[in-house]
ZAVEXPA-202115 format. One record per residue (C-alpha): residue in one letter; x negated, y, z negated. Coordinates in nm, 2 decimals. Example, Ala and Ser with C-alpha at 12.3 -4.5 7.8 and 13.67 -1.06 7.14 Angstrom:
// residues 2
{'A', {-1.23, -0.45, -0.78}}
{'S', {-1.37, -0.11, -0.71}}
//
This chain:
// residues 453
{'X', {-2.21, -1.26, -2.99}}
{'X', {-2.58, -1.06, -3.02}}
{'X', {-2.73, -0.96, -2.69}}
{'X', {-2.96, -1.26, -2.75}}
{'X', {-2.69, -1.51, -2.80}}
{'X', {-2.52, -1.46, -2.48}}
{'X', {-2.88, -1.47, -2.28}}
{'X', {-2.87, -1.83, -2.44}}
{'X', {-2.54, -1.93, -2.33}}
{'X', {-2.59, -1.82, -1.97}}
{'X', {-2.94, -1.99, -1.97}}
{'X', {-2.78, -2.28, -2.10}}
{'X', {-2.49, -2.30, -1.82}}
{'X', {-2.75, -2.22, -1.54}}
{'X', {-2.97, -2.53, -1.65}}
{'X', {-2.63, -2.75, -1.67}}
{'X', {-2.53, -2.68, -1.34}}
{'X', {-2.87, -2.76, -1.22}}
{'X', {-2.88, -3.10, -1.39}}
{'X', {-2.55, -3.15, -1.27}}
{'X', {-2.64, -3.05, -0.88}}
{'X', {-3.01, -3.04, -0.75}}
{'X', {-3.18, -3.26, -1.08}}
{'X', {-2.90, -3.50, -1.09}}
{'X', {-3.07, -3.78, -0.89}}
{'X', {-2.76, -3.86, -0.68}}
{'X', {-2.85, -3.88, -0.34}}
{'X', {-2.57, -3.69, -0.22}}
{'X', {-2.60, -3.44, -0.43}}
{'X', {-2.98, -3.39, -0.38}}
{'X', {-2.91, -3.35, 0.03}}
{'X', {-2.63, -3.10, -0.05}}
{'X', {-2.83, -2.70, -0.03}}
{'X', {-2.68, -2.55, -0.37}}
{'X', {-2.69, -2.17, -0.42}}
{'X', {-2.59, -2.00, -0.77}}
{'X', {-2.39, -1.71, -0.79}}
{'X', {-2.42, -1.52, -1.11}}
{'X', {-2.17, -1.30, -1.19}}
{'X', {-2.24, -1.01, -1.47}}
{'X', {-1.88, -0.92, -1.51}}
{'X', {-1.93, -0.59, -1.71}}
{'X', {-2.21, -0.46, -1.51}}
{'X', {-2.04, -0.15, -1.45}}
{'X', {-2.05, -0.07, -1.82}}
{'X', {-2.32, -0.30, -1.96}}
{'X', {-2.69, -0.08, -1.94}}
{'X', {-2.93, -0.17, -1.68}}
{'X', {-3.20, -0.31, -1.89}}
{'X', {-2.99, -0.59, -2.07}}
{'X', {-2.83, -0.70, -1.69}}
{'X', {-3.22, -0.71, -1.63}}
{'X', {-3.28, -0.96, -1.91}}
{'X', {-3.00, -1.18, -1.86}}
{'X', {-3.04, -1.20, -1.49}}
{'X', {-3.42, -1.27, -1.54}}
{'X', {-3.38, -1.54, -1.74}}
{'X', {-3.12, -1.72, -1.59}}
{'X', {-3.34, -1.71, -1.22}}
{'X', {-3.60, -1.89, -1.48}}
{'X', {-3.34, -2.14, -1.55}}
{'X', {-3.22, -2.20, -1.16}}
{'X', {-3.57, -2.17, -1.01}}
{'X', {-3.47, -2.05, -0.67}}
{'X', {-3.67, -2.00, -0.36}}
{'X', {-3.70, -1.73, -0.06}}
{'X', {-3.51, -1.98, 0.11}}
{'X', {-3.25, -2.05, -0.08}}
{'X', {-3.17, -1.72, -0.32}}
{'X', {-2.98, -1.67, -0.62}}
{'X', {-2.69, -1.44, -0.60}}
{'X', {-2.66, -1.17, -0.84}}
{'X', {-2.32, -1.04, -0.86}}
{'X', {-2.30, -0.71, -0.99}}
{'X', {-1.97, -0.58, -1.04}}
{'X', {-1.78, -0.30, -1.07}}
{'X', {-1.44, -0.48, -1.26}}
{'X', {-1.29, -0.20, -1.39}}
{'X', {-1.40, 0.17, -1.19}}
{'X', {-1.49, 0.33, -1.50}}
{'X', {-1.70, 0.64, -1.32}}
{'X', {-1.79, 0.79, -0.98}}
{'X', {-1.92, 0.57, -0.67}}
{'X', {-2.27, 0.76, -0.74}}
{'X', {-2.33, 0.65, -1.09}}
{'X', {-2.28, 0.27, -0.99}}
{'X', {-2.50, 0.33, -0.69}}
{'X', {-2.77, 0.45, -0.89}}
{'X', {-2.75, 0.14, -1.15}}
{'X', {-2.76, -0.10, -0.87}}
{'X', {-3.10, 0.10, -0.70}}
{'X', {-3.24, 0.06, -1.10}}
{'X', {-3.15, -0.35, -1.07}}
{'X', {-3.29, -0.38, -0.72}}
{'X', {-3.57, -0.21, -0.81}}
{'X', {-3.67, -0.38, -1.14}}
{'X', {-3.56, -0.74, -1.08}}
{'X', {-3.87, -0.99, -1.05}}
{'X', {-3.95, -1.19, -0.72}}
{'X', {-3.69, -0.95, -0.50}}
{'X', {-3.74, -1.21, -0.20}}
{'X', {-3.52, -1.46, -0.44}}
{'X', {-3.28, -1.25, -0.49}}
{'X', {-2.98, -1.17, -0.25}}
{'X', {-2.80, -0.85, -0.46}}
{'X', {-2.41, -0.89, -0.44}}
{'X', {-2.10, -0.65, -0.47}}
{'X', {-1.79, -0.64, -0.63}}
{'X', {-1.61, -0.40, -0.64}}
{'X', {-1.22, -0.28, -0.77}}
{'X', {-1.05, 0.01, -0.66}}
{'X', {-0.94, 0.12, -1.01}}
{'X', {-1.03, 0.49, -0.91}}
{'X', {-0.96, 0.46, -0.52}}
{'X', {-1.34, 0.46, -0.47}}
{'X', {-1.41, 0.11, -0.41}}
{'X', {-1.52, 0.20, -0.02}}
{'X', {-1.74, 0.46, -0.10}}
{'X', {-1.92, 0.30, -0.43}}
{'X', {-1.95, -0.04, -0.20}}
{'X', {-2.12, 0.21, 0.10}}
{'X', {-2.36, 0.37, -0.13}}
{'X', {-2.45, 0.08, -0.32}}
{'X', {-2.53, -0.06, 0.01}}
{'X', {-2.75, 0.22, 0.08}}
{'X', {-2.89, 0.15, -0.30}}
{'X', {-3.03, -0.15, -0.22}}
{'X', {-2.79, -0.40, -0.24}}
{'X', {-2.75, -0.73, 0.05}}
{'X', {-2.35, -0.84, 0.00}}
{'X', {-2.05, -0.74, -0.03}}
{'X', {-1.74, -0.93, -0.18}}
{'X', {-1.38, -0.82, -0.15}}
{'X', {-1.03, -0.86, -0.01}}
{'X', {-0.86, -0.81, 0.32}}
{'X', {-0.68, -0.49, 0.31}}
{'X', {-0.78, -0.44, -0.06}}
{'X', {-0.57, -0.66, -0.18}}
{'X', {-0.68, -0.82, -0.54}}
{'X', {-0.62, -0.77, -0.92}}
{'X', {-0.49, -0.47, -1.02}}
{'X', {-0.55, -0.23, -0.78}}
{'X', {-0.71, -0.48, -0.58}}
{'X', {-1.06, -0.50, -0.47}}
{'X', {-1.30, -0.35, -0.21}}
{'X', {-1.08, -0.32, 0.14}}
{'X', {-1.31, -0.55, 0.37}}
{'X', {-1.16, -0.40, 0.68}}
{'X', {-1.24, -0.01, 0.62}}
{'X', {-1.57, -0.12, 0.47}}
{'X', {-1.67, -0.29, 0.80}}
{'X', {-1.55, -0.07, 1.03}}
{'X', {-1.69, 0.21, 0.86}}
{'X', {-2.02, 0.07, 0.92}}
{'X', {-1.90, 0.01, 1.29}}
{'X', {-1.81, 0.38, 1.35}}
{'X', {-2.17, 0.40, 1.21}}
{'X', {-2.34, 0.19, 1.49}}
{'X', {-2.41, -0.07, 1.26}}
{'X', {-2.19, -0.42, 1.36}}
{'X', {-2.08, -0.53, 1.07}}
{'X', {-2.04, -0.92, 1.16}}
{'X', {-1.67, -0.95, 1.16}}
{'X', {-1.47, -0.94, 1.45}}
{'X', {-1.16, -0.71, 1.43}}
{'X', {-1.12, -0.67, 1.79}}
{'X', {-0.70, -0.74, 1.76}}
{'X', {-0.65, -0.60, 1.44}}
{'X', {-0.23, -0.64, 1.49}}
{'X', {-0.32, -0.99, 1.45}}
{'X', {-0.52, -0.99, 1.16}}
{'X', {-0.23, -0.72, 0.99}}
{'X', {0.04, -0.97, 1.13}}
{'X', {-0.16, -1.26, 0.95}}
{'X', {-0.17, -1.09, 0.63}}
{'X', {0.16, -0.98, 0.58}}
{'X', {0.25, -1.31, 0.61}}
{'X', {0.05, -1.52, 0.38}}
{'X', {0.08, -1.25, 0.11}}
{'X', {0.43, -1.10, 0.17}}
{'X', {0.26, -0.75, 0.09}}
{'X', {0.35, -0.48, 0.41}}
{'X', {0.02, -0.32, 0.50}}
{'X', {0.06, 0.07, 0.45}}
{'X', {0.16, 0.23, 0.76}}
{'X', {-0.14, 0.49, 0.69}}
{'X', {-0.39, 0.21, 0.59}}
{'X', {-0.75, 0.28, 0.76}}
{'X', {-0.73, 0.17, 1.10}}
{'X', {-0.53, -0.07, 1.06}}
{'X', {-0.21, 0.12, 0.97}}
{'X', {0.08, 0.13, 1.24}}
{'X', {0.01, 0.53, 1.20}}
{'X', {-0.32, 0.49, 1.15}}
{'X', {-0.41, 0.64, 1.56}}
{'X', {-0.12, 0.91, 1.54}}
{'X', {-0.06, 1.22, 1.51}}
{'X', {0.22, 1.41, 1.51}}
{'X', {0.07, 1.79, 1.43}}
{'X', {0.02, 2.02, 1.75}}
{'X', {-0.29, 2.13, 1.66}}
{'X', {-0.44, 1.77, 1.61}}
{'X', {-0.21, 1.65, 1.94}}
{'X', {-0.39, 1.94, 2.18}}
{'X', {-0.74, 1.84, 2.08}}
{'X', {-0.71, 1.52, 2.13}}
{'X', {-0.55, 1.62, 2.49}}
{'X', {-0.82, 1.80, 2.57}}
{'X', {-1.06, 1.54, 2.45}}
{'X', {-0.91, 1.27, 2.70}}
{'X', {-0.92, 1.52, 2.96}}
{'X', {-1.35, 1.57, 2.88}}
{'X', {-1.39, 1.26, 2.88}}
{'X', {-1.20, 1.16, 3.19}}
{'X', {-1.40, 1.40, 3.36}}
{'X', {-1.71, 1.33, 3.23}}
{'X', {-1.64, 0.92, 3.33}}
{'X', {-1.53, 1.06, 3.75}}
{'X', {-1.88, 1.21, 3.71}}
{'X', {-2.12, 0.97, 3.58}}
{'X', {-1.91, 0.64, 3.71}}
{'X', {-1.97, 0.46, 3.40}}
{'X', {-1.78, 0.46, 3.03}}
{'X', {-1.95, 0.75, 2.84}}
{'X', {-2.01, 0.75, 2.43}}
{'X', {-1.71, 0.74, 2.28}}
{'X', {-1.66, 1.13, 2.12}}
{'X', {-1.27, 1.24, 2.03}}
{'X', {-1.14, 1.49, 1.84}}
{'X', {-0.97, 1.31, 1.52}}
{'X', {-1.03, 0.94, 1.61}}
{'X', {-1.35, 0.83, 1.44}}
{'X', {-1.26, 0.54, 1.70}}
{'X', {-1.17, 0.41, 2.02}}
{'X', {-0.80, 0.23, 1.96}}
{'X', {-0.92, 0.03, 2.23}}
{'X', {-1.19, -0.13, 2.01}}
{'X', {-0.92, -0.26, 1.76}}
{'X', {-0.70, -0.33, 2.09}}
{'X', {-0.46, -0.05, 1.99}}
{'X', {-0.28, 0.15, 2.28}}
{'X', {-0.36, 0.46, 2.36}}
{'X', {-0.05, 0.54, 2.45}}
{'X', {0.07, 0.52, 2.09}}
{'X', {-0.18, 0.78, 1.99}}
{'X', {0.09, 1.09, 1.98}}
{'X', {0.39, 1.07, 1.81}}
{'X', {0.64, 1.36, 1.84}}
{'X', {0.91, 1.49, 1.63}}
{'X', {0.99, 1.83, 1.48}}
{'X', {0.68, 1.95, 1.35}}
{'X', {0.48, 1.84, 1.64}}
{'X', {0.34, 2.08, 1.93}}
{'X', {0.29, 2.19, 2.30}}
{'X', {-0.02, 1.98, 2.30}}
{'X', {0.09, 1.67, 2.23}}
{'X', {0.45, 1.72, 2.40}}
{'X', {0.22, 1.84, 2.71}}
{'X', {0.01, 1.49, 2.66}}
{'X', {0.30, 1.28, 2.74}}
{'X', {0.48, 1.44, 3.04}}
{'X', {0.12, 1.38, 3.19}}
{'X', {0.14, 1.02, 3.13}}
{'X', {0.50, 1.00, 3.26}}
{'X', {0.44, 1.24, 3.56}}
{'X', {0.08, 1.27, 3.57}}
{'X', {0.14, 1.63, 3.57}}
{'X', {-0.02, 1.91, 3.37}}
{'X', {0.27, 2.18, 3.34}}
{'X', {0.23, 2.55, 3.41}}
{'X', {0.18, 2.73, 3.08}}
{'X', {0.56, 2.88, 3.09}}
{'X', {0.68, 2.60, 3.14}}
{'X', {0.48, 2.43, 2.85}}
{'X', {0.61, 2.68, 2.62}}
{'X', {0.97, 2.62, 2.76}}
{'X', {1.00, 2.25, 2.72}}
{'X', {0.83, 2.23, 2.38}}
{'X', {1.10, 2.43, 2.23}}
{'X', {1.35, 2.20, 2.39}}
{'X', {1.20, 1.91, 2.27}}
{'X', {1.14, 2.06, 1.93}}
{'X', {1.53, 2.15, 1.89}}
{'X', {1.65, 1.79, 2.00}}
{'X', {1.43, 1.69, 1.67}}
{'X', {1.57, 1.92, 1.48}}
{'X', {1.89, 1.79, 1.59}}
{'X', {1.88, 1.43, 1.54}}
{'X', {1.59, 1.44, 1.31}}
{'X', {1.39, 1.11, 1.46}}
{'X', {1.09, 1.06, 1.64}}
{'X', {1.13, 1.12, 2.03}}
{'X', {0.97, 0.81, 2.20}}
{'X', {0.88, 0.85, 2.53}}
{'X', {1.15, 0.77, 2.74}}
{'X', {1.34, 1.06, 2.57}}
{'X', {1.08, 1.26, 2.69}}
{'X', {1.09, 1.16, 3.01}}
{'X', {1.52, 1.20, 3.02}}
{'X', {1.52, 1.57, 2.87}}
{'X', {1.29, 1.65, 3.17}}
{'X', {1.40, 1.53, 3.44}}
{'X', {1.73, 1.62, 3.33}}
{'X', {1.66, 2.02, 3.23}}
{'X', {1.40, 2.05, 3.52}}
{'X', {1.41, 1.81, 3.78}}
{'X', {1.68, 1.65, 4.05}}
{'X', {1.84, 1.30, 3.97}}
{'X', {1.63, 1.02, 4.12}}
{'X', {1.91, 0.97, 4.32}}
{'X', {1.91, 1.29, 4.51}}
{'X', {1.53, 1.25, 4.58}}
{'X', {1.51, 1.04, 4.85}}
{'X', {1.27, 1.11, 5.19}}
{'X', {1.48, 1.27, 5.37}}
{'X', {1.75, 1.52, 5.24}}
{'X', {1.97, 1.74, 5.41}}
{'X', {2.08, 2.04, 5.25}}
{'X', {2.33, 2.32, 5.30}}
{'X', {2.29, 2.68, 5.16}}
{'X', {2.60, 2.89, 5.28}}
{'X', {2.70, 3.22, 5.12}}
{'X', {2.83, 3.56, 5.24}}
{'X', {2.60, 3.67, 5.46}}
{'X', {2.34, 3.38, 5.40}}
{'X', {2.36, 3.07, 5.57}}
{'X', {2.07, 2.83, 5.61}}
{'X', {2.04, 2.45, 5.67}}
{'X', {1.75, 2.25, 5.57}}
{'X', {1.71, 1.93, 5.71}}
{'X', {1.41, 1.76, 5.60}}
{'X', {1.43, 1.43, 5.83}}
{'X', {1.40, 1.72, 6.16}}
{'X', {1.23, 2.04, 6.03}}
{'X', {0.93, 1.86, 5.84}}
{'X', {0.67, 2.11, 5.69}}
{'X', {0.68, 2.35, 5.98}}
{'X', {0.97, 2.60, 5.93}}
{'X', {1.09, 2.49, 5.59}}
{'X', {0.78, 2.58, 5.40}}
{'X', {0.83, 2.65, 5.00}}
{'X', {0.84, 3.05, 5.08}}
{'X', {1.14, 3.01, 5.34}}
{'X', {1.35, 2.79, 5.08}}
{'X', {1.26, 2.98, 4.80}}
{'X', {1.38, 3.27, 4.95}}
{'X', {1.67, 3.15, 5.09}}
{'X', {1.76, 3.02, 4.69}}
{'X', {1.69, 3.36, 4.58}}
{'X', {1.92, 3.53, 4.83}}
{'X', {2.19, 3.27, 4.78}}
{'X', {2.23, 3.35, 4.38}}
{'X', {2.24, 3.66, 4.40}}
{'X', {2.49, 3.75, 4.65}}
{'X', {2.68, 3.46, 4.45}}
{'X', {2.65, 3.62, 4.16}}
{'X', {2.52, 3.98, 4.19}}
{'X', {2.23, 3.96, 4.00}}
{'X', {1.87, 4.08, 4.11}}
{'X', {1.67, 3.79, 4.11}}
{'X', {1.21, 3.73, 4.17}}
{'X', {1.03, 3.41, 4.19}}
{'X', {0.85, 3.51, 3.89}}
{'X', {0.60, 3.20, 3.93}}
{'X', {0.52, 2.92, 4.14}}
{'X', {0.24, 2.68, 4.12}}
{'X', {0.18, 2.34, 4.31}}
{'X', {-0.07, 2.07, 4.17}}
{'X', {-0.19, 1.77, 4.38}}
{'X', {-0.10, 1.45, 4.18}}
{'X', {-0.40, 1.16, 4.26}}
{'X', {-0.31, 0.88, 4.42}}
{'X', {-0.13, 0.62, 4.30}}
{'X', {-0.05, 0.31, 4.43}}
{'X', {-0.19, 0.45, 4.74}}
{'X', {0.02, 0.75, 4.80}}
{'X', {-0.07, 1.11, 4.67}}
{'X', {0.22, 1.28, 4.55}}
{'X', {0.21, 1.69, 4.52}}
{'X', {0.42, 1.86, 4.20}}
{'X', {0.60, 2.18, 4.28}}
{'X', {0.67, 2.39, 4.01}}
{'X', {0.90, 2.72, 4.04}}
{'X', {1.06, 2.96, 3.82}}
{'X', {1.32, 3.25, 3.91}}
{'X', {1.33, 3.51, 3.65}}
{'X', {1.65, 3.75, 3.67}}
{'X', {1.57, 4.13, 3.63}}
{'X', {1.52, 4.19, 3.24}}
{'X', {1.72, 3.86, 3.13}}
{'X', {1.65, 3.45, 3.11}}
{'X', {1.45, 3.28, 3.30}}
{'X', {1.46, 2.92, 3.51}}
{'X', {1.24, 2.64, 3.60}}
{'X', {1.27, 2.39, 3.89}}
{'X', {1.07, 2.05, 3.96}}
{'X', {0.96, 1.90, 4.23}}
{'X', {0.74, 1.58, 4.32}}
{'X', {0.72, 1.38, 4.65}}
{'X', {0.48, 1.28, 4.87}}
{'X', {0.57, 1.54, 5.09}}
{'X', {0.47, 1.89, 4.96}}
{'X', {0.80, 2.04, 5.17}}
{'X', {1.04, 1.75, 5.01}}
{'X', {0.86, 1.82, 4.66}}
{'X', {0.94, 2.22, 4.70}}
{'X', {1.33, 2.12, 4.83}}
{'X', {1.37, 1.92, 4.49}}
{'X', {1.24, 2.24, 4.30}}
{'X', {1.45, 2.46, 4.48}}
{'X', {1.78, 2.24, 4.52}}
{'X', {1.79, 2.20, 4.14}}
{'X', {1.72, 2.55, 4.07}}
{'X', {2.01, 2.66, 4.35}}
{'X', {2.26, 2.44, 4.11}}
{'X', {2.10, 2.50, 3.78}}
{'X', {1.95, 2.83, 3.77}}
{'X', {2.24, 3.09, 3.73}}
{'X', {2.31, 2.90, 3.41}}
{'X', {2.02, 3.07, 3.28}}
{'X', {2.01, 3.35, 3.46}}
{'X', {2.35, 3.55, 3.41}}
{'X', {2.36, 3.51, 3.03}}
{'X', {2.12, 3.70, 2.80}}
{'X', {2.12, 3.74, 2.41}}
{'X', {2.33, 3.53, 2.21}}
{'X', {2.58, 3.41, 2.51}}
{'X', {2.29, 3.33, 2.69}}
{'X', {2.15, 3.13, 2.33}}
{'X', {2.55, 2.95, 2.33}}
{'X', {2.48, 2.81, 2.66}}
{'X', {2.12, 2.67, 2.58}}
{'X', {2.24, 2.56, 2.26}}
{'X', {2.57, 2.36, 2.42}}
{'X', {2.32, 2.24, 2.71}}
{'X', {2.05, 2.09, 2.48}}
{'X', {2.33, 1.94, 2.26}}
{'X', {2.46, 1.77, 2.60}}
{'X', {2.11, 1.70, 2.68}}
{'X', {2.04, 1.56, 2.36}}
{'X', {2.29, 1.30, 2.37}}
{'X', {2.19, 1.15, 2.69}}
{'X', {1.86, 1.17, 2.62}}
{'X', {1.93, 0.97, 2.31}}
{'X', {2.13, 0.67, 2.45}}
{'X', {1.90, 0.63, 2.69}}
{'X', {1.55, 0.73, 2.55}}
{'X', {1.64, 0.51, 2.23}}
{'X', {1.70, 0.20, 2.44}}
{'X', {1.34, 0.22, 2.60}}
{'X', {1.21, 0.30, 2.27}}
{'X', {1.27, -0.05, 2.17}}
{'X', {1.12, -0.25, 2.45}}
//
């Protein structure tokens, strides 16, 4: 067909379907609003000036008003260059088509080249009023424009974009459903990984990001702009869990490893300690080669740092006898007088090392008040012993009362430490290693079951 004979044919068409609709005399059909959509289906590879003539004189045909438009469908069906060079075809069309106020400018868009978002968002910013495409992308081919990360693009943007994606699992849920196709699980927001990070780098910015912006919140008593290092977007918004945001496995970091003993034990560890844990964590990942959840977390802690839950209770009455050292703290009679953390630390201290001969300094001791929670504020002791030149040990403490918090530290590192202590080099890297592996297993059979509630 010449260019002229296919201007006829669509001229043609667009009278028919007028006859047939607005001009047909049926009374039903005459109180029925009709709008045309024309579609140019080569736009993307058809020049500027004949989409001008065909789309001219088919408006001719229709006759539409500022009211009701005509839809001009300019497509990209196969992505045959880059998002700019369809951008600047549609400004030419918007810029050159009579009686504009007739004309609503549509989109449609493939993703033959994986630019389908980004020719959509600058043809928008070309001129153009619509956009058609697919949930998730899917479509022909490689499917058309993804509707979701097109409009909530422009959300991130400030700009609403009309559709509600505030539960976005349902949406994904709905989808997968009525197509069978699994959404990516690194799909645009809506991916199950889409909010996660598993790289320390990524995982201690985003820490310290919460942190800001907790602060900033306490300050000004009202929900501040949301601004976070690697989310373009609250989680919340989409109602994703924050909690969800870190993942950890082996490649993972102190920051993020840091970020969930906080939400466990709402307590930021000591530096040291940090340093000590991640490489624990780090080597049960190695070991099983999963992703640690966050009970697992929360079992390799309490069990390498901290007393059983059993042993914590209010009161606890505890025995230190040695040669030459005997001492008995009773926390249900003593209270926080006598038995403060530098008397039991130093009774510990004395105790290992006339048990095992060994010098032995409280190389570092910090104490954090926890906020309150359910109406109590706890306090977190945190202790390490540090034999001379060798291995050093960390103890855990939290209770309501600072004295019980610094027993817990102490008791456990009285039981615990001279594991640590008395080995150096490579017996002392046997032990660890046997420990973790010990560790690791209980960790697993518990941490695993809570992973899947």
């Amino acid at each position: 067909m010449t260019p002229q004979e296919t201007i006829n044919l669509a001229v043609r068409c667009a009278k028919l379907y007028r006859e047939l609709t607005t001009d047909s005399g049926d009374p039903e059909m005459m109180r029925t609003e009709w709008t045309l959509e024309f579609t140019p289906e080569n736009f993307q590879d058809t020049s500027v000036e004949f989409a001008l003539q065909i789309c001219e004189a088919v408006k001719e045909a229709w006759q539409p008003t500022v009211e009701n438009k005509i839809i001009f469908n300019l497509t990209s069906t196969v992505e045959v260059a880059m998002p700019n060079i369809f951008a600047d075809q549609v400004e030419s069309f918007c810029d050159n088509i009579s009686e504009r106020e007739k004309v609503c400018v549509s989109l449609h868009n493939h993703n033959d080249r994986g630019c389908a978002v980004a020719t959509s968002e600058l043809s928008q910013l070309a001129g153009a009023d619509r956009v058609e495409g697919c949930i998730f992308g899917n479509g022909e081919r490689t499917g058309n424009v993804d509707l979701v990360t097109l409009a909530l693009n422009l959300y991130t943007q400030g700009i609403h974009p009309g559709i509600d994606f505030g539960d976005i699992n349902q949406v994904v849920n709905m989808v997968e459903e009525l197509t069978k196709i699994p959404l990516h699980y690194r799909a645009p927001y809506a991916g199950r990984l889409t909010f996660c990070t598993f790289t320390g780098t990524h995982q201690d910015a985003i820490r310290k990001g919460y942190r800001v912006r907790s602060i900033a919140e306490e300050k000004s008593g009202q929900v501040v702009p949301w601004r976070m290092p690697y989310l373009p977007m609250d989680p919340a918004d989409l109602n994703r869990k924050h909690e969800a945001i870190i993942r950890i496995n082996s490649q993972s970091g102190k920051g993020g490893i840091a970020w969930f003993v906080n939400k466990i034990f709402s307590i930021d560890m000591p530096r040291g300690l940090e340093l000590d844990f991640t490489r624990l964590v780090k080597t049960y990942a190695d070991n099983t080669g999963i992703e640690i959840m966050s009970g697992m977390i929360e079992d390799l802690f309490r069990s390498y740092y901290m007393l059983p839950i059993s042993s914590q209770g209010k009161s606890i009455r505890w025995e230190l006898e040695c040669p030459e050292v005997t001492a008995s703290l009773d926390s249900s009679e003593g209270g926080s007088g006598k038995f403060n953390d530098e008397y039991v630390t130093n009774v510990t201290v004395m105790r290992l090392e006339k048990i095992h001969g060994i010098e032995i300094e409280v190389h570092d001791r910090k104490t954090q008040i926890i906020g309150k929670k359910d109406g109590f504020q706890k306090t977190a002791k945190f202790m390490q012993l540090k034999s001379k030149g060798r291995a050093a040990a960390w103890g855990v403490g939290i209770h309501e009362e600072p004295t019980l918090a610094s027993l817990q530290a102490v008791r456990f590192l009285s039981h615990n430490a001279y594991k640590t202590l008395i080995f150096s080099g490579l017996e002392r890297r046997n032990e660890l290693d046997s420990r973790r592996r010990n560790v690791t297993m209980v960790a697993l059979n518990h941490g695993t079951a809570r992973g899947k509630e």
